[in-house]
N, C-alpha and C positions, 0 to 999 in steps of 0.2 A: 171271558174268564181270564185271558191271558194281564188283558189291562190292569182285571183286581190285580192279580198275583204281581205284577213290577209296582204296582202301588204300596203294594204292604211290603214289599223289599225294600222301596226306596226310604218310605219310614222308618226301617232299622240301619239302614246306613249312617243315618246321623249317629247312633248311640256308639259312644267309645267303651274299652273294655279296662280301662284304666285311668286313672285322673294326668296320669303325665301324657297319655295318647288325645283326652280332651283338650288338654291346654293347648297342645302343641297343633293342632288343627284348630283353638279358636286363632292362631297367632295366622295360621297359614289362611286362613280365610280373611283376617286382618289384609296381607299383601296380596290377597286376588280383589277385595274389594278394592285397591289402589289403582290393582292395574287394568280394575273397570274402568276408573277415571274417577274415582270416589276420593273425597278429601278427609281421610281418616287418620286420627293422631290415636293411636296406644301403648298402655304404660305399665308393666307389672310389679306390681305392692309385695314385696316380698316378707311372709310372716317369719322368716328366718326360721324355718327348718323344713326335712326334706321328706320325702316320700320315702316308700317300699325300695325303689330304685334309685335313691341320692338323687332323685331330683329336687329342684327348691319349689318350694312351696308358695305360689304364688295365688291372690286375687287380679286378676285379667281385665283393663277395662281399654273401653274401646270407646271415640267419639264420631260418627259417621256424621257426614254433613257440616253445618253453621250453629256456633252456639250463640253467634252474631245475631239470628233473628228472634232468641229470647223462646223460642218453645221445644221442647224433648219430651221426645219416649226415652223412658227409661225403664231397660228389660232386667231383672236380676235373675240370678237364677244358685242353687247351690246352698243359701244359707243351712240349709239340714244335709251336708254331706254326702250321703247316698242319695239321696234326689236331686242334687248334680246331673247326673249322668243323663236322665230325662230334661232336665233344664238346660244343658249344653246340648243336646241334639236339637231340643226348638231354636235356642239361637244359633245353632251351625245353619240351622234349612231355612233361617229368616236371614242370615248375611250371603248366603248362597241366593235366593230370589234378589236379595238389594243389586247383586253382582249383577243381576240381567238389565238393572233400569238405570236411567239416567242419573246423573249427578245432582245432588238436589241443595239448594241454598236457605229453604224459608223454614225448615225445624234442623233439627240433631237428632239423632238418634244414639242414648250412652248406654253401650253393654254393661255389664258387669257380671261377669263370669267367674263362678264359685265364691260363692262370699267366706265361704268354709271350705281351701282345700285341703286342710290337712283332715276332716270327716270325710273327706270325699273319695281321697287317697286311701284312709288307712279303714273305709269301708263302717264309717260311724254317721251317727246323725249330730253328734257333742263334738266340739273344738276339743282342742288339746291340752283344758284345763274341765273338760268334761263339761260345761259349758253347752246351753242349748241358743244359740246366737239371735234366734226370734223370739226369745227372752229378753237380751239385752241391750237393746236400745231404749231406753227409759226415756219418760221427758224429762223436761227439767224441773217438774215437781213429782218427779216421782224421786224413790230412794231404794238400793238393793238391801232389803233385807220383807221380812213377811211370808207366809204363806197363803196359799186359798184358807177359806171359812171351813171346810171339811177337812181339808188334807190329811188330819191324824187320822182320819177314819180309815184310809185308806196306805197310809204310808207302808206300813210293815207287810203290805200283799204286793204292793208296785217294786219294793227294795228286797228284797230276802236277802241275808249278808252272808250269800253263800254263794258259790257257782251254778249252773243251772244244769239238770238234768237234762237229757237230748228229748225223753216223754216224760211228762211229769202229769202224773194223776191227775190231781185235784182239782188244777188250774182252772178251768170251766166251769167246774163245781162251784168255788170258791169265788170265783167273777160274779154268776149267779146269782148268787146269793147276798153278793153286796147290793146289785142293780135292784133283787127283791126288796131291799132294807132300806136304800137309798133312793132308789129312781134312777134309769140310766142317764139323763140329761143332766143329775148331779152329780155321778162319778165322772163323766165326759171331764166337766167341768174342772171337777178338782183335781183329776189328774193331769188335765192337760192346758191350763191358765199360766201356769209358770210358779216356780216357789225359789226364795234367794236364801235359806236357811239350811241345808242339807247338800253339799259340797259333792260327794257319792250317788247320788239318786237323780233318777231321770227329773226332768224340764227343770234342770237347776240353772237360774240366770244368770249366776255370777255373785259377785261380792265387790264388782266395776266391769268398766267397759272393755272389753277383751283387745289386744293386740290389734286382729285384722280388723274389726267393726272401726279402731281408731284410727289405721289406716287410711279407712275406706274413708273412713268422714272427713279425715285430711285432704283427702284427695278433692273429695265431692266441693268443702270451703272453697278451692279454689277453683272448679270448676264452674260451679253453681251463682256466683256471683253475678251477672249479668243476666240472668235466666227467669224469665217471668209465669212461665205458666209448663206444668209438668205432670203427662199423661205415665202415669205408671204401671209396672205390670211383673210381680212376683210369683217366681213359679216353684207350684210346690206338688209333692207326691201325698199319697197314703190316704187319702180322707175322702169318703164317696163313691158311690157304684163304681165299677172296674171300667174306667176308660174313659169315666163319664167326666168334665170339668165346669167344677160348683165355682161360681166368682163371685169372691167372698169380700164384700167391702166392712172396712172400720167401723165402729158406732160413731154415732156422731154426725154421720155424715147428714148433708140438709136433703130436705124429701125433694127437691128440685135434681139432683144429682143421682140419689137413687134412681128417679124416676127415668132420668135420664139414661141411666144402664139400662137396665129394663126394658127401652126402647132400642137399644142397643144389641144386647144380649139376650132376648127374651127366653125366660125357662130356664137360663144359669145363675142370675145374681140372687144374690143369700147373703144375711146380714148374722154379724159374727155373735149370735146370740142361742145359747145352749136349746132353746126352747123352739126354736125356729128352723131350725135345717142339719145338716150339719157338723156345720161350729161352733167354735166356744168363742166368749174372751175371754183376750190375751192381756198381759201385761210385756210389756217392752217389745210388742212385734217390732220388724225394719221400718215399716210405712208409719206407725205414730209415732216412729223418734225422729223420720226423715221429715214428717211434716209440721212437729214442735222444732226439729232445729231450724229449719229453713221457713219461718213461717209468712216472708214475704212473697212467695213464692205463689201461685194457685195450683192448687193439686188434683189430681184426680184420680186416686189410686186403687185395684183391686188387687187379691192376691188370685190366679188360677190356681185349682187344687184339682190334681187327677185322680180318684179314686186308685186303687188297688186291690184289697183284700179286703174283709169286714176286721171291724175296729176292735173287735175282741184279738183277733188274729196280728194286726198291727200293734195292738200293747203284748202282746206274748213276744213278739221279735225285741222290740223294743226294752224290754224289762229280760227277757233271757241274752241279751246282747252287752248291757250294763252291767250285768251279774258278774257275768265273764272278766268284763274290762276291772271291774274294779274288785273283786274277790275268786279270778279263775288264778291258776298255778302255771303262770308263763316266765320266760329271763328277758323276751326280748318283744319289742313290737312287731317284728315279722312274724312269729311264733303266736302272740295275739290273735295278727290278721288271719292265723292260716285254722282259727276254731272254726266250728260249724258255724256258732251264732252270729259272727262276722258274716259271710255269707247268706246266712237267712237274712239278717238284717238290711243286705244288699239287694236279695231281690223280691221284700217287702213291699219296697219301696221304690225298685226299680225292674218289675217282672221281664223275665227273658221272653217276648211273647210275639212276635208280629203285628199281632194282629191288633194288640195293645199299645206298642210305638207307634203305628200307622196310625191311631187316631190320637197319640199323642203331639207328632210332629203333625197333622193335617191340625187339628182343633189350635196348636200353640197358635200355627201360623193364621188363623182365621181370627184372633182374639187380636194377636197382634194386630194387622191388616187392618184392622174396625177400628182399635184405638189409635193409628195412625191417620187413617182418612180421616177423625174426626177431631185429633191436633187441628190438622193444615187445614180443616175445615172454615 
C-alpha cells in the first residue's frame, strides 16, 4: 500500500500552483536535462504582457536531441489556459525520465509549453483578447468569420450578458430541454466547433491570428524546415470519464493511420465526430493549421483529452467564467482572478485530486513513450 501512496504523490508533484511557478521549472528542467549530457537549445516567445505577479508572459519551447536527423515528437501543451497546468506536469515528468537516458542523435524531441500563458496565468481558457486559441489556426482556405449551422439556437443560453449567479436555478433545466429539442450530439456540436462572429462569447476564434499562435508559427518556420516526418501529441483537459484519456485524431485522416493507432492505443482512439465518441469538429484546431502550413512535412498527429467532470458541469464553468470576465463589476485583472468563477474554472479543468494527477502524469507519460518508440521505430 505504501508503493500506491508515493505513486499518487509523485503524480502531484509535477502540478504547479501557478503559471510563473510552471515556467520557471519547465526552464529548470531545461538545464538539468543539459547537465544529463542532453543537447537542448530553448527559447521564450514573449507575448508582451505579464502575469498576477509582473511576470512576462511567455510561450516556453524547448529542442531536445537532433533536428539533424529530420524526425520529432512534438508535445504541446496549454493552448486552453487552465489545462496548462495538467499539460506542464506531463512534460515536467516526461523531461525528468529523458534526464535518466542517454543522449540521443536519430529524432528531436520539441516541447512547447503553454501555448496560452496569459489563460494559464490569469486562470482562463481564452487568450487576452477572449480568444479560444484551438479555434485559430485556420488553413489556408479557411477565413475568420461564420458560425456552426445551429448556433442561434443556442447562443443567448451559452452568453447571458449578465454576471453569473454563484446557484442559478434553471441552468439544468434549461440545458435539458435544449438536448430534448435538439439532440445532445447537436448541441455538443454547436457549442463547441468554434464561431468567429461574437467577440464576448465563448469558442470565439478570433477575427485573425492571435499574437502568440504568430509567434509560435514564427518560430516553428524556422525550426521546421529541415524536418521530414512529425509524431504529434496535444494535451488537453475537460472532455471524457474522469481520468480516463480519449485520443482524439482529425478527420481526414487515412484508415491505414487510424488503424494504425488503434494498434497502438487500443480502447483510446476516437475520431473527432459528434456522433461517434466524444468529440466534435473543430474549425481551426492547432494540429489542422500545423498540418495545412507545413504540409511537406508527414504527420501523425492526436490530441490526448483527460476527462474531468460531465460536460453539462464543464459548460456551466465555462459560460459562468465568461459571464464574469466580460459583464462581472471588477477595476482590475487581479480583482477578476480573485472571483469564484475564476477558480471553478481552474479546477474544472485542472481537479486538485491525486488520485486524478497520478493517472494523468502515468497515462501522459505512457502515450508519450508509445509515440516515441514508434518515431525511431
Amino acid at each position: 500500500m505504501q508503493i500506491d501512496t508515493a505513486k499518487l504523490m509523485e503524480g502531484g508533484f509535477w502540478f504547479a500552483n501557478s503559471y510563473a511557478e510552471a515556467a520557471g521549472r519547465f526552464l529548470i528542467a531545461c538545464d538539468d536535462l543539459r547537465e544529463a549530457g542532453h543537447k537542448v537549445e530553448n527559447d521564450r516567445l514573449e507575448i508582451g504582457m505579464t502575469g498576477p505577479d509582473g511576470e512576462p508572459l511567455c510561450i516556453d519551447v524547448a529542442i531536445v536531441g537532433s533536428l539533424e536527423s529530420g524526425k520529432v515528437l512534438l508535445s504541446t501543451s496549454g493552448i486552453h489556459g487552465v489545462e496548462g497546468y495538467p499539460g506542464s506536469a506531463i512534460q515536467l515528468a516526461v523531461m525528468d525520465d529523458l534526464c535518466k537516458e542517454e543522449a540521443f542523435k536519430d529524432h528531436a524531441v520539441i516541447f512547447v509549453h503553454t501555448i496560452n500563458p496569459y489563460g494559464m496565468a490569469w486562470w482562463r481558457r481564452f487568450n487576452e483578447n477572449n480568444v479560444d486559441l484551438n479555434r485559430n489556426f485556420l488553413t489556408r482556405n479557411q477565413e475568420y468569420s461564420g458560425v456552426p449551422e445551429g448556433y442561434e439556437h443556442i447562443k443567448e443560453f451559452i452568453n447571458p450578458e449578465s454576471p453569473p449567479p454563484k446557484k442559478e436555478k434553471w441552468f439544468k433545466l434549461k440545458a435539458l430541454n435544449l438536448i430534448r429539442k435538439y439532440g445532445f450530439n447537436n448541441l455538443k456540436q454547436w457549442v463547441a466547433e468554434g464561431q468567429y462572429e461574437y467577440p464576448k462569447a465563448i469558442q470565439y476564434g478570433g477575427d485573425c491570428l492571435q499574437p502568440g499562435p504568430d509567434l509560435l508559427l514564427n518560430w516553428l518556420d524556422r525550426t521546421l524546415k529541415d524536418v521530414k516526418e512529425i509524431w504529434a501529441i496535444d494535451l488537453h483537459t475537460g472532455l471524457g470519464p474522469s481520468g480516463y484519456d480519449t485520443l482524439l485524431v482529425s478527420e481526414g485522416m487515412s484508415v491505414d493511420d487510424f488503424n494504425h493507432f488503434e494498434s497502438l492505443f487500443p480502447g483510446h482512439i476516437e475520431s473527432l465526430d459528434p456522433n461517434a465518441g466524444v468529440g466534435y469538429q473543430i474549425v481551426g484546431d492547432l494540429h489542422q493549421g500545423l498540418i495545412d502550413r507545413y504540409d511537406h512535412i508527414k504527420w501523425l498527429a492526436l490530441t490526448q483529452e483527460f476527462g474531468t467532470f460531465k460536460p453539462i458541469q464543464v459548460l456551466q464553468a465555462s459560460r459562468a467564467e465568461n459571464r464574469w470576465t466580460q459583464w462581472g463589476k471588477y477595476m482590475t485583472e487581479i480583482e477578476a482572478r480573485r472571483h469564484w468563477s475564476r477558480e471553478q474554472m481552474l479546477r474544472t479543468f485542472n481537479p486538485k485530486d491525486v488520485v486524478w494527477q497520478h493517472k494523468i502524469t502515468s497515462r501522459g507519460r505512457h502515450v508519450f513513450n508509445t509515440a516515441r518508440k514508434d518515431l525511431t521505430s
